[in-house]
C-alpha positions as CSV (number, residue, x, y, z in Angstrom):
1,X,93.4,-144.6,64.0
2,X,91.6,-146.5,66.8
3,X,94.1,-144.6,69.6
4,X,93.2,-141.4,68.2
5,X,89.4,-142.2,68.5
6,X,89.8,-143.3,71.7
7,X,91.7,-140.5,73.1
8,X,89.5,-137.6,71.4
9,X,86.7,-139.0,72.7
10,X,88.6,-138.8,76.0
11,X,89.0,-135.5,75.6
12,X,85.4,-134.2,74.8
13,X,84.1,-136.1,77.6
14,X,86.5,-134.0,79.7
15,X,85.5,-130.8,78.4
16,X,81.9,-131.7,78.4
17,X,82.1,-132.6,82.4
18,X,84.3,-129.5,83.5
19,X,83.2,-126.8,81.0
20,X,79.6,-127.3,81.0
21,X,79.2,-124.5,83.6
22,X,81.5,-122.0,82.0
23,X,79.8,-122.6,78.2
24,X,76.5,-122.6,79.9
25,X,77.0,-118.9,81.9
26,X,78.7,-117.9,78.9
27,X,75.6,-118.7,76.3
28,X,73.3,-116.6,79.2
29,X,75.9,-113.3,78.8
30,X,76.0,-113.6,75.1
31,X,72.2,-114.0,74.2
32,X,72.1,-110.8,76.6
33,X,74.1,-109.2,74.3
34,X,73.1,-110.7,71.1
35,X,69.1,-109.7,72.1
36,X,70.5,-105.7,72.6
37,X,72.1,-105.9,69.2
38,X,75.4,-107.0,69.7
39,X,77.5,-109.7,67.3
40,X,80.1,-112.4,68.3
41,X,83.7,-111.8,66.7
42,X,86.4,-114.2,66.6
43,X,89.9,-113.6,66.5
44,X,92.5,-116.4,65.9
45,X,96.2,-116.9,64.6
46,X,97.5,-119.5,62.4
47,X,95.4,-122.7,62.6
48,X,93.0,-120.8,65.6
49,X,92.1,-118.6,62.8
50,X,90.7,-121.6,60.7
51,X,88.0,-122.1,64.1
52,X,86.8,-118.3,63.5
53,X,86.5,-118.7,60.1
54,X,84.4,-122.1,60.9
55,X,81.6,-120.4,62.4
56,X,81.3,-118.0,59.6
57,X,78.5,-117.9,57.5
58,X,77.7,-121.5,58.7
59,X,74.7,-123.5,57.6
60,X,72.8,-123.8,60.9
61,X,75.4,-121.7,62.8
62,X,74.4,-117.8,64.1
63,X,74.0,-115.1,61.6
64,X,75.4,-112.0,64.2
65,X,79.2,-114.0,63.5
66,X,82.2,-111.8,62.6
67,X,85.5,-113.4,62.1
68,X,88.5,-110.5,62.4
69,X,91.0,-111.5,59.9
70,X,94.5,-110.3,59.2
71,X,96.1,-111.7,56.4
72,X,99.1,-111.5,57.8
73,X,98.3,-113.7,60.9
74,X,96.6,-116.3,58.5
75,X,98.7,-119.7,57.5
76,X,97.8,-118.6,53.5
77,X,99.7,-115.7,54.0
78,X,102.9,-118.2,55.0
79,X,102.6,-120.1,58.0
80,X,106.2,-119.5,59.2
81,X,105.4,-116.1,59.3
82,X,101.8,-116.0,60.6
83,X,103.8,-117.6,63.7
84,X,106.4,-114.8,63.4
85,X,103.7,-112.1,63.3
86,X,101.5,-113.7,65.8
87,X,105.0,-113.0,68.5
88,X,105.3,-109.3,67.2
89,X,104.3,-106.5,69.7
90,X,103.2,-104.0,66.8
91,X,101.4,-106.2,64.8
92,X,97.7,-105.5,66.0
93,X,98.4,-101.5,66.2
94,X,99.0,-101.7,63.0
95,X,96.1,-103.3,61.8
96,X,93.7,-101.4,64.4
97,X,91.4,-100.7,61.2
98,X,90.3,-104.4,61.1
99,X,88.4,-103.9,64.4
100,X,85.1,-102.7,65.1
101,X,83.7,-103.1,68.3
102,X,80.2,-101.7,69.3
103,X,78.1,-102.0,72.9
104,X,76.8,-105.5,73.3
105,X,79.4,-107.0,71.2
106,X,80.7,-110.2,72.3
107,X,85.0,-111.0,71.3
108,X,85.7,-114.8,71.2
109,X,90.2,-114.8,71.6
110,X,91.1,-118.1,70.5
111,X,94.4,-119.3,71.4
112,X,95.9,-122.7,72.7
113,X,98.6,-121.5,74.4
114,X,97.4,-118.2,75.6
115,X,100.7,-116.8,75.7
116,X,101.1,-114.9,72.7
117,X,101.4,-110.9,72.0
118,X,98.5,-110.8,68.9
119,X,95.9,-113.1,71.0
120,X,96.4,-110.7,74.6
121,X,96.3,-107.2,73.0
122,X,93.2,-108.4,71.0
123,X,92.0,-109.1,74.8
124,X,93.3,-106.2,75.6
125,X,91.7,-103.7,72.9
126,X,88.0,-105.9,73.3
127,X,88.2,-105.3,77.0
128,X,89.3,-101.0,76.7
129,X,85.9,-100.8,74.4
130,X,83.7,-102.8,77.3
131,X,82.4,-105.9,75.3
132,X,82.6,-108.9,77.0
133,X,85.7,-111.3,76.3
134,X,86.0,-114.8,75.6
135,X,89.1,-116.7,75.9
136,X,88.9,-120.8,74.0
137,X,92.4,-121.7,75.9
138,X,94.1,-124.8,77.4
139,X,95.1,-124.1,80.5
140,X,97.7,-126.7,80.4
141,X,99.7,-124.4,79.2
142,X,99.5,-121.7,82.2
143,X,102.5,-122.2,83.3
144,X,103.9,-121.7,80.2
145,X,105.6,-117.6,80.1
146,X,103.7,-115.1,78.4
147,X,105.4,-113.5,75.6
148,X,103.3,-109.8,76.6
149,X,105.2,-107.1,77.9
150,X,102.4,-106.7,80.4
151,X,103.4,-110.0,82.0
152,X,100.0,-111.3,81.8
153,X,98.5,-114.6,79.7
154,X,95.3,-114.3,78.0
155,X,92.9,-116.1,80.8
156,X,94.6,-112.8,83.0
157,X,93.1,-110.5,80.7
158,X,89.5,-112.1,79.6
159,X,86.1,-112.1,81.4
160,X,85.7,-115.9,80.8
161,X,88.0,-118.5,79.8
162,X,86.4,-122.2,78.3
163,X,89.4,-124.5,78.8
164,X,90.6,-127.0,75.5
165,X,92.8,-129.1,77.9
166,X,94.4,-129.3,74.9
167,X,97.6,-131.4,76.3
168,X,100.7,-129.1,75.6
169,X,102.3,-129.9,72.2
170,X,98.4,-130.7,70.8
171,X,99.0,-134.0,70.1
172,X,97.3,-136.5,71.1
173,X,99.4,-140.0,70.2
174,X,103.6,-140.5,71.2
175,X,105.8,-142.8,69.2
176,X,109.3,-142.8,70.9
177,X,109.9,-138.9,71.4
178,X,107.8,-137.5,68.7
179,X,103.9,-136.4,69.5
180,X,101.5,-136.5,66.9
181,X,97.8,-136.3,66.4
182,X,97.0,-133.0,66.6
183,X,93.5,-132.1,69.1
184,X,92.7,-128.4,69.0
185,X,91.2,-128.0,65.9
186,X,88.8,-131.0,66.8
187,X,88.3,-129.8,70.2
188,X,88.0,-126.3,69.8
189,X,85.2,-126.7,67.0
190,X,83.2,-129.0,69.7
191,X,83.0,-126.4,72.0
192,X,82.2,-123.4,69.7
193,X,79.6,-125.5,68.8
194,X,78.2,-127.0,71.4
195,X,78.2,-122.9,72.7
196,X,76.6,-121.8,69.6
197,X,74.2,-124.6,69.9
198,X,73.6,-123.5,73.6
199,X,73.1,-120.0,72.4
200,X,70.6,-120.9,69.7
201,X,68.4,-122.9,72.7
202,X,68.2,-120.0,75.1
203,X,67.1,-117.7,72.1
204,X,64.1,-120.0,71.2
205,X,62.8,-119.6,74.6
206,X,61.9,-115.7,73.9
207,X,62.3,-115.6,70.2
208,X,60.3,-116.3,67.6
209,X,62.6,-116.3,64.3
210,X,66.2,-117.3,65.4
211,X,69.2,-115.9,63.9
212,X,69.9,-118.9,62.1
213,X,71.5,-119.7,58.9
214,X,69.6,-121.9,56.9
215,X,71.5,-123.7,53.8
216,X,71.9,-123.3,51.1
217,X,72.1,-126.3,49.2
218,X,68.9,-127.5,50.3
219,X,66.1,-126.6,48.0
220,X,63.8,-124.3,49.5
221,X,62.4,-120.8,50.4
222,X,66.0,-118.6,50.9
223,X,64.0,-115.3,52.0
224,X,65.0,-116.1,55.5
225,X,68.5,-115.9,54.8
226,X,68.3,-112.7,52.5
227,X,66.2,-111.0,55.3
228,X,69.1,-112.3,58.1
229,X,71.9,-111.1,56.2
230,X,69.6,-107.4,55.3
231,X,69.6,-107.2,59.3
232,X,73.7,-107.1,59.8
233,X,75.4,-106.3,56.8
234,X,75.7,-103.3,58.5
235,X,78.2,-104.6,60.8
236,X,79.6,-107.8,59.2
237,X,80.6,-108.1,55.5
238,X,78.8,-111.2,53.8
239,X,80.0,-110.5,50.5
C-alpha cells in the first residue's frame, strides 16, 4: 500500500510540472466556449468511460457536462465486449444518433492508449463539426500502432492532448513479471479536475453566478441548481 502511495504521488507531481501549461491554455479555450454557449462532452470506452461519467452531474463540478454514452462500449454491457467493440471500425457510425455537437462545444476523447478505432473517429466526427478537441492520453504509448485505418493515433487527430504518462500496462507496482496497481483512473480524475477546477477560476473573474453544481445533500436553498439545470436541459439530459 505504501509503494502505491508513493508512486501515485510520483505520478501527479509529474503531470502537475509538465501539463500545467497544456490544462492551463486549455481552461482559457474552453471558458471561451463555455461563455458563447457551448458544453463540454466526454467520450470514453470501458474503464475511460467511468472518468466521463465522473464529471457528470457532480457536486461542485460544471453544470454545461455531457458524457456521450454507448452502452455497448460501457464495461456493464460486458467488459470483454466493450473491448471488442471499442476495436470495431463500424461501431461509432452506427451509433451516430448519440452525438450532438453544436458551435462552441468542447469534446473531451479519453483514452489511455490512444490507439483505438471508437476513441479516433470520435476525434474525427468532433473535429468535421469544428468544436475544439481534447485528447486525456498517455503518450507512453505513442509508439504503440494505431488500430485506425487512417493510420493516425488520437494525439494526430485532436487540437490538444493533456498527457496521463500513464506507464504502458497502467500499473503502477511489478512482482516478478506481473504489473499491478492500476493509475489511470486515479490520474485521469486528477486532471479533469484540476481542469474543471481551472475552468471554474477563470469564470469567476467575469462572472457572477458560476455554472456550478451545488449538493445536494447539504441542507439548503436548491433553486440554484433547479435554475442551472432549466438553462441546459436543452442540450444535456439530467433526468
Amino acid at each position: 500500500m505504501d509503494a502505491y502511495f508513493l508512486e501515485i504521488q510520483k505520478l501527479m507531481q509529474v503531470v502537475k510540472e509538465q501539463e500545467y501549461a497544456q490544462i492551463k491554455e486549455a481552461a482559457q479555450l474552453i471558458v471561451q466556449r463555455l461563455q458563447r454557449g457551448g458544453i463540454v462532452q466526454l467520450f470514453g470506452c470501458g474503464h475511460s468511460h467511468l472518468l466521463a461519467q465522473d464529471a457528470f452531474y457532480r457536486a461542485g463540478g460544471l453544470v454545461p457536462v455531457r458524457p456521450i454514452i454507448i452502452e455497448a462500449l460501457t464495461l456493464h454491457a460486458g467488459a470483454m465486449t466493450s473491448s471488442k467493440n471499442e476495436k470495431d471500425p463500424t461501431i461509432i457510425e452506427r451509433y451516430n444518433d448519440h452525438f450532438d455537437f453544436h458551435e462552441n462545444d468542447v469534446c473531451i476523447v479519453i483514452s489511455t492508449s490512444g490507439r483505438n478505432q471508437a476513441p479516433i473517429d470520435v476525434a474525427f466526427l468532433a473535429k468535421e463539426t469544428g468544436v475544439l478537441v481534447l485528447s486525456l492520453q498517455s503518450l507512453a504509448y505513442c509508439e504503440q500502432p494505431t488500430r485506425h485505418q487512417s493510420g493516425q493515433r488520437l494525439e494526430d487527430v485532436v487540437d490538444i492532448v493533456i498527457d496521463t504518462h500513464i506507464p504502458i500496462g497502467d500499473g503502477l507496482l511489478h512482482y516478478n513479471e506481473i504489473q499491478y496497481a492500476p493509475s489511470s483512473t486515479v490520474i485521469g480524475s486528477f486532471i479533469l479536475n484540476a481542469l474543471i477546477s481551472e475552468i471554474i477560476e477563470n469564470m469567476a473573474l467575469s462572472d457572477e453566478i458560476l455554472p456550478v453544481f451545488k449538493s445536494n445533500n447539504v441542507d439548503s436553498d436548491l433553486s440554484h441548481n433547479e435554475a442551472m439545470i432549466t438553462n441546459y436541459q436543452h442540450r444535456i439530459n439530467f433526468k
